[in-house]
C-alpha positions, -999 to 999 in steps of 0.1 A, spaced: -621 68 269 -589 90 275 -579 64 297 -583 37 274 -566 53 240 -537 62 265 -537 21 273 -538 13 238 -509 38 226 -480 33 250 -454 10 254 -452 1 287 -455 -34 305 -487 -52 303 -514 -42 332 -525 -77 333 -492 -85 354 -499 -54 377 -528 -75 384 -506 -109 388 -484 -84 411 -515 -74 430 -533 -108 435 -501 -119 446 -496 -97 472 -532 -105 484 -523 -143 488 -493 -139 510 -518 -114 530 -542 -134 531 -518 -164 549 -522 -138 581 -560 -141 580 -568 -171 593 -559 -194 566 -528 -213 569 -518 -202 605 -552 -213 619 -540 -245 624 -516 -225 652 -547 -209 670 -561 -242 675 -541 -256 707 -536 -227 730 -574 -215 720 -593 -248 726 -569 -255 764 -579 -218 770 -613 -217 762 -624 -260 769 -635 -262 734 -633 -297 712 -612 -298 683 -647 -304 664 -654 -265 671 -627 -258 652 -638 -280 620 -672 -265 621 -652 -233 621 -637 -237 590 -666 -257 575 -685 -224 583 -662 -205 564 -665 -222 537 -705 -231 538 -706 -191 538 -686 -188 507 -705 -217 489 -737 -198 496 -726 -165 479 -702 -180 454 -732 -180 426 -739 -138 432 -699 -129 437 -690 -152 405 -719 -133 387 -708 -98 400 -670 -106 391 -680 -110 355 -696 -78 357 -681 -52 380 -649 -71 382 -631 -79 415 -620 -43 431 -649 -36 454 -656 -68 458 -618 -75 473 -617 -43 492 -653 -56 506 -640 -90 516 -604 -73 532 -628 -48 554 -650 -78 566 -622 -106 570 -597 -78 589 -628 -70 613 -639 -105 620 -601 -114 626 -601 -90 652 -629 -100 671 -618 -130 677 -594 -117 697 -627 -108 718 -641 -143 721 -656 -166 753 -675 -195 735 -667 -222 707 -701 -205 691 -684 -170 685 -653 -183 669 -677 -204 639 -700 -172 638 -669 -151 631 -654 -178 604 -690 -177 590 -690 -141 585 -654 -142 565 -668 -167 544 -698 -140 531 -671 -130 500 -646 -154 503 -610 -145 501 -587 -170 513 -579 -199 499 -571 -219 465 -606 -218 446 -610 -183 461 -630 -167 434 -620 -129 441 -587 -136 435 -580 -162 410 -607 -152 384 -594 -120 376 -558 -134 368 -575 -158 343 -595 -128 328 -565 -111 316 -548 -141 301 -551 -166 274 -519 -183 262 -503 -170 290 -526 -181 316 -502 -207 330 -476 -186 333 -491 -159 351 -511 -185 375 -475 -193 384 -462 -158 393 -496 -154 412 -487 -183 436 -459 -168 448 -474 -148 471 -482 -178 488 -450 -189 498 -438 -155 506 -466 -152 528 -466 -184 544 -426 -178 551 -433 -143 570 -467 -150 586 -464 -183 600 -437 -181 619 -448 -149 629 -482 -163 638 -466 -184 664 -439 -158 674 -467 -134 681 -488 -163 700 -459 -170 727 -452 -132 726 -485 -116 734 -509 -144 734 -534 -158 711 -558 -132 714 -531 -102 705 -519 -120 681 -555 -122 660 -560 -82 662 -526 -79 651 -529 -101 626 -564 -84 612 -552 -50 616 -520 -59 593 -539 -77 571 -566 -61 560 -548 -26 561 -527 -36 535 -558 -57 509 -581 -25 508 -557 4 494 -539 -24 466 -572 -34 457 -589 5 455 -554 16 437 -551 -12 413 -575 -41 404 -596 -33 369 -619 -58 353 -603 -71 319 -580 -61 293 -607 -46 271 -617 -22 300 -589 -5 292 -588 -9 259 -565 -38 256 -562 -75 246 -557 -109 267 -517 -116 273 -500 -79 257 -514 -84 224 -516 -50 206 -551 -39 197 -556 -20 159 -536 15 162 -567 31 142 -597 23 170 -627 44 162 -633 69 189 -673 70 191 -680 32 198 -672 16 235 -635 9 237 -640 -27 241 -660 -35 213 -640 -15 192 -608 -36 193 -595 -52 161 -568 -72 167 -535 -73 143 -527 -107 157 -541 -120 191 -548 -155 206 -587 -167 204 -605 -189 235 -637 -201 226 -657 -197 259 -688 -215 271 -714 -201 285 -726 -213 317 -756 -232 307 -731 -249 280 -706 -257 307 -740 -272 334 -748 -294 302 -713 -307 296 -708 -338 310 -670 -329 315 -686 -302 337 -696 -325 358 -669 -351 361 -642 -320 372 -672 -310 399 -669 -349 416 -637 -350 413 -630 -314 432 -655 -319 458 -638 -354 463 -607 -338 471 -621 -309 488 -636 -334 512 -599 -352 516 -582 -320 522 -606 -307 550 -602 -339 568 -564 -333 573 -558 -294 564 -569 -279 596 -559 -306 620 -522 -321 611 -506 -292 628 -526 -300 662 -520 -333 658 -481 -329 657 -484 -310 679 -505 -337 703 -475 -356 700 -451 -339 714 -436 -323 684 -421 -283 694 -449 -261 677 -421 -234 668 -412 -260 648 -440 -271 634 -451 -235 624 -414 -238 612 -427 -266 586 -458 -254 581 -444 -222 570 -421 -247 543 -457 -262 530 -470 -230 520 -437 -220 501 -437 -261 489 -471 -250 477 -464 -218 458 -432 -231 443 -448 -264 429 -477 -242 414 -450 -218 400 -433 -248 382 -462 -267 370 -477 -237 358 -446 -229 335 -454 -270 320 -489 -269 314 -484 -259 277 -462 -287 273 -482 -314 293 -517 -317 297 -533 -302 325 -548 -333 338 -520 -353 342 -503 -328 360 -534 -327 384 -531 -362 389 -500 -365 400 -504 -337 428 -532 -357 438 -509 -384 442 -486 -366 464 -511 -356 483 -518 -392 494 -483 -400 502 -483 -367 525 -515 -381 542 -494 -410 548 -464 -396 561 -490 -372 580 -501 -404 599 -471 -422 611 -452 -390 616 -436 -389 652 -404 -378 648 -394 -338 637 -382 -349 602 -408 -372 590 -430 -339 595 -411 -317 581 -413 -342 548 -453 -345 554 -456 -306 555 -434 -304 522 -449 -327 503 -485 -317 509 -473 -286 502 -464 -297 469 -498 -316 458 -517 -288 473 -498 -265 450 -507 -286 418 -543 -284 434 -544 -248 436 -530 -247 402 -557 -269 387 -586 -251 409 -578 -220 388 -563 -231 356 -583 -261 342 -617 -243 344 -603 -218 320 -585 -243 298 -617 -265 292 -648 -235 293 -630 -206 281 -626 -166 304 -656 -152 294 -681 -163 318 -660 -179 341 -668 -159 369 -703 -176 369 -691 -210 362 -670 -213 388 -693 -195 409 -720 -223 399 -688 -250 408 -678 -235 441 -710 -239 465 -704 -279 454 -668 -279 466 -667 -260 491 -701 -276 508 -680 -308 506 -650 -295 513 -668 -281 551 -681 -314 559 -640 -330 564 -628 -306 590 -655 -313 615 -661 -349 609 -625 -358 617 -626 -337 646 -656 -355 658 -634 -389 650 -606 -376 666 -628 -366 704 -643 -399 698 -615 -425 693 -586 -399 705 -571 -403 667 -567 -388 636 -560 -420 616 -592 -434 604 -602 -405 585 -570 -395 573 -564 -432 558 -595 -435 543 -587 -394 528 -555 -412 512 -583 -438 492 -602 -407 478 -574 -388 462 -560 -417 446 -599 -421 429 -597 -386 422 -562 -391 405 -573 -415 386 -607 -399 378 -587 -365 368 -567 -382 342 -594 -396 325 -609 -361 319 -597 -349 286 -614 -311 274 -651 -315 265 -663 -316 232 -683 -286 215 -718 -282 223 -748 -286 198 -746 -255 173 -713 -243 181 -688 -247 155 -653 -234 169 -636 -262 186 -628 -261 218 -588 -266 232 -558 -240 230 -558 -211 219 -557 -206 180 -537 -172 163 -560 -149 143 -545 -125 119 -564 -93 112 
């Protein structure tokens, strides 16, 4: 309670962009755990070890077949506890698992290990130990502190990647993952002990800075005590509301579909390029240029999703998306890559942004924990099945290209499909309309 009246009474900067700090600093962490520099490990690992490039899709699709299974309980526990155990949890067991790979003889070991850093998924876009609390802490500012988030991915990608591969011709593949691990997971656990808290009116506060009433009775629980002089209202659905909606529905195709496209060609471009010929220095080089591509694009469309509607801006990342499929295809040259890795980048930026940011928008921050832990299994289930299928393709036929073109057919549907989606409407017996935020005055 001390804690809280202390919160309430001093004039300092808002906590809930210690938390945009924080979860920032997580995402370019997490870029050294097996996220975006996997696609590195893939090469010198599968010639050392004789292992297809399907063993690394299952890999990946374990990952996220692990996530999708505890997605329901962590979303749940998020809306709860909040996100600082549960981070420090997922650090502990990604760093360790990282590590042992650095320990392994058989394609079996390196899908167990992906499995087990799936359990409380931290990497990642729809990553819900991450993104969720950002949302919690922000209404009308939600965009805008989305966009501050991504950052970290860009920053991240820019040091670790190239590092990855320096590392990987340095010391080998296997030094590189314990260094990797250790680095990575050393730094998560004491920012998320130190500083990740549950939601503004833990600490006695409001979504966005908004000053709570300077007269707060002291014997009631701070955050049922709060009345507002002027704060933003969200009307948030429960989940049972939200399962009901057919807008629910229509965003979960339309993830998964995309989920599905992006496995197909996340994991295995940088292989590919590098199948061709193509300097992998310099690929990790571009790959390094997608992540901050990524970061930057959800930075910007983030600062414009007050001004244009969410879905559109969706849409057209999609969109991109497809042309970097494209260019992902007939790339054989080092600047046609370099364009491919940039603009996927950008589209997977707008993605990330839409993973976290629509959800909100349309059902509200309240329960969003367990929405999107009800969403996540879906996506991420189909999302698993693209990595290994086209590296099944690519063993069989020796290419890529089959699956990646028929990727670049989905996300256009999915573009399309996205926006056509406008907010749902109110469910039966609940009288505040749904859409943007609306000022109260006390």
């Amino acid at each position: 309670m001390e804690e809280a009246r202390r919160a309430q009474t001093r004039d300092t900067l808002f906590y809930g962009w210690i938390i945009v700090a924080v979860m920032a600093l997580v995402g370019a962490l997490s870029m050294a755990l097996g996220s975006l520099n996997f696609g590195l490990f893939v090469k010198p690992m599968g010639d050392d070890l004789g292992i297809g490039r399907s063993v690394f899709g299952w890999a990946q699709s374990a990952r996220q077949f692990a996530s999708a299974a505890t997605a329901p309980t962590v979303g749940n526990l998020i809306d709860r506890f909040g996100a600082r155990l549960l981070l420090t949890i997922s650090a502990l067991i990604t760093g360790a698992a990282i590590v042992a790979l650095s320990l392994i003889h058989e394609g079996w070991q390196l899908v167990a290990l992906f499995a087990i850093m799936g359990i409380v998924g931290m990497a990642g876009p729809g990553a819900l130990v991450t993104t969720v609390p950002v949302t919690k802490w922000f209404v009308r500012n939600r965009g805008k502190a989305l966009s501050f988030m991504s950052l970290g991915i860009p920053i991240g990608g820019l040091i670790f990647v190239p590092l990855t591969q320096i590392l990987i011709d340095a010391v080998g593949w296997r030094n590189a993952w314990a260094i990797l691990g250790v680095v990575g997971a050393g730094l998560i656990i004491p920012l998320s002990l130190i500083f990740v808290r549950r939601q503004p009116e833990d600490l006695g506060l409001l979504p966005d800075g908004d000053r709570p009433n300077s007269h707060v009775p002291t014997t009631t629980s701070t955050a049922s005590a709060i009345e507002p002089h002027t704060h933003f209202e969200e009307r948030s659905w429960t989940r049972q509301e939200a399962i009901r909606s057919g807008t629910f529905w229509r965003l979960v195709v339309i993830f998964s579909v995309v989920m599905l496209a992006i496995g197909s060609v996340g994991v295995h471009r940088i292989p590919s390029f590098m199948d061709r010929g193509l300097d992998p220095r310099l690929v990790s080089y571009a790959t390094a240029l997608d992540a901050a591509a990524a970061g930057l694009s959800t930075f910007a469309m983030g600062l414009l999703v007050r001004r244009i509607p969410a879905r559109y801006i969706g849409a057209g990342g999609f969109l991109m998306m497809t042309c970097a499929c494209i260019l992902t295809v007939v790339a054989n040259s080092i600047p046609v890559m370099f364009v491919a890795m940039i603009t996927y980048g950008i589209g997977i930026g707008v993605q990330m942004l839409m993973q976290n940011y629509l959800w909100a928008e349309y059902f509200g921050r309240q329960h969003l924990g367990s929405i999107r832990g009800a969403v996540t299994p879906i996506t991420l289930i189909f999302g698993g099945v693209g990595a290994p299928l086209a590296g099944y393709i690519r063993d069989a036929t020796g290419t890529y290209n089959h699956v990646w073109l028929a990727a670049t057919g989905l996300m256009v549907l999915c573009a399309v499909l996205l926006a056509l989606t406008p907010p749902p409407t109110v469910p039966a017996g609940r009288p505040t309309p749904i859409g943007p935020p609306r000022r109260v005055e006390a």
